[in-house]
C-alpha positions in Angstrom: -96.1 42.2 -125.4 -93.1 44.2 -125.4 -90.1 43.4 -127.9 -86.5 44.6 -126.9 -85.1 46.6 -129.1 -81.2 47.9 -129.8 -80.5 51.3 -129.8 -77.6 52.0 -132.3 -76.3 55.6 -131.9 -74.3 56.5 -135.3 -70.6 57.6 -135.5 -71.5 61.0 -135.8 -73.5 61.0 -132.5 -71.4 59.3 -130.0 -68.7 62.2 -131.4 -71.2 64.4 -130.8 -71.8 63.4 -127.1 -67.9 63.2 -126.3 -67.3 66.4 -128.1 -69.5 68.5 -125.9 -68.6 66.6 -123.0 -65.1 67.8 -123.8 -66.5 71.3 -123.9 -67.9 71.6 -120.6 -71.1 71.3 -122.0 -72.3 68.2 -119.5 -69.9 67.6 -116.2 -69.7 64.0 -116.5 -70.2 61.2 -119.0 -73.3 60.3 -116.5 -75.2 63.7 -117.3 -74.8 63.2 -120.8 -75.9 59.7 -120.7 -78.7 61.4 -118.7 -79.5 64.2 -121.5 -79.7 62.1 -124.2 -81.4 59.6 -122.6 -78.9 56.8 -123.7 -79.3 53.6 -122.0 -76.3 51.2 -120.5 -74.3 52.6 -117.5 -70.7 52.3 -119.8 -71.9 53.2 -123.0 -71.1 56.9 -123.2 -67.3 56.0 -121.5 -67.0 53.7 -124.1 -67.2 56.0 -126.8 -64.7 58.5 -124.5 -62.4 55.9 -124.3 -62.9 54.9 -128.0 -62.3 58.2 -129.7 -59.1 58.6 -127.2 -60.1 60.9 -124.9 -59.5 59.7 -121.4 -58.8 62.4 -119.6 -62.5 63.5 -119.6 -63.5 60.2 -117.5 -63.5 60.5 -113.9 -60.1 60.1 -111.7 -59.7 57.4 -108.9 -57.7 58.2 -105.9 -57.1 55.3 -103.5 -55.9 56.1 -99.9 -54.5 53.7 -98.1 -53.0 53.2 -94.3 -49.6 52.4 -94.3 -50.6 48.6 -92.8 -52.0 48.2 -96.2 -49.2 49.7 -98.2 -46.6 47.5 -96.1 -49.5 44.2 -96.6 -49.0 44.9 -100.4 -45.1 45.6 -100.7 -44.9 42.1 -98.2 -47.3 39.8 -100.9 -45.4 41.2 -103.7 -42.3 40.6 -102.7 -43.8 36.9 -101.4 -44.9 36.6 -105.2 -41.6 37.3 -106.5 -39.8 35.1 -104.3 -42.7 31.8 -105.0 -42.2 33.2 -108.8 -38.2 32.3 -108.4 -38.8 29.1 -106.5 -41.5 28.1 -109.4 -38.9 28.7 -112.1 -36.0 26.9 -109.9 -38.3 24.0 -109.2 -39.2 23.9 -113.7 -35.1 24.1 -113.8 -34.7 21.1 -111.3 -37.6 19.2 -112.7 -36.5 19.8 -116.4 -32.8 18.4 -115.4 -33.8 15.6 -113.5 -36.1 14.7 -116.6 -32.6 15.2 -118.8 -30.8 12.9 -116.7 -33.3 10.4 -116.4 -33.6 10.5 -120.3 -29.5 10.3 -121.0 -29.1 7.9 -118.5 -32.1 5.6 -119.9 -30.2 6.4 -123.4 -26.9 5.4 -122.5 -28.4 2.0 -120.6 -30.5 1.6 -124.1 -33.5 1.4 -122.1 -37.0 3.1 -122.4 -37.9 5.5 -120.0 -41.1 4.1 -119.3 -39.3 0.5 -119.1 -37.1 2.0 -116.6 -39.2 3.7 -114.1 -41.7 0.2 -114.7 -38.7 -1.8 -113.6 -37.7 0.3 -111.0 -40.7 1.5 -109.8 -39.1 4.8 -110.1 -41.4 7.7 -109.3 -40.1 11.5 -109.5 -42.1 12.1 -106.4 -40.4 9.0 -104.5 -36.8 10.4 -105.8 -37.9 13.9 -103.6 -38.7 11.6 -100.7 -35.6 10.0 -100.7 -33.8 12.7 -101.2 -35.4 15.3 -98.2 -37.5 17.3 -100.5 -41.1 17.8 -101.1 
């Protein structure tokens, strides 16, 4: 029976591997990985990104049609504009909560009291009022 084993590659090493990576020695952090016979398909741009050497990773270039582009500036502008009604709807919510509270001061009520005896619901306030 087999038993799984951890390889742990010392400091020394993994600055080894990035070194001669940075020196043109191997063309990619895969043929290293390949070389050395290193196991785990992020290890060795793990230790690149580690000792701060990004640039040696591989570049991603994304193309896109200019449906796509327009999709994307359309949903973030749509998130922006739900972001603004989500903070005006808090604002609303957080005042009507205020008023409730004052109002249920000033009557020297309880708030639960209140809405029991009124059957006051901030949901059936909205419907009266039009909104959702």
């Amino acid at each position: 029976m087999k038993k799984n084993t951890a390889t742990r590659y010392s400091e020394a090493f993994k600055r080894q591997v990035v070194g001669e990576i940075a020196r043109g020695k191997f063309s990619s952090p895969y043929k290293a990985r390949e070389a050395y016979g290193i196991r785990g398909n992020g290890t060795v741009e793990r230790w690149i990104r580690k000792h701060g050497r990004e640039d040696l990773l591989p570049k991603r270039i994304r193309i896109e049609t200019m449906e796509e582009v327009d999709r994307l500036k359309k949903a973030r502008k749509r998130i922006k504009e739900l972001e603004a009604a989500l903070a005006d709807a808090h604002i609303d919510n957080c005042l009507e909560h205020a008023f409730l509270e004052i109002a249920c001061e000033r009557m020297e009520v309880g708030m639960a009291d209140f809405k029991k005896k009124n059957a006051l619901t901030l949901s059936g306030v909205r419907r009266k009022r039009g909104l959702k």
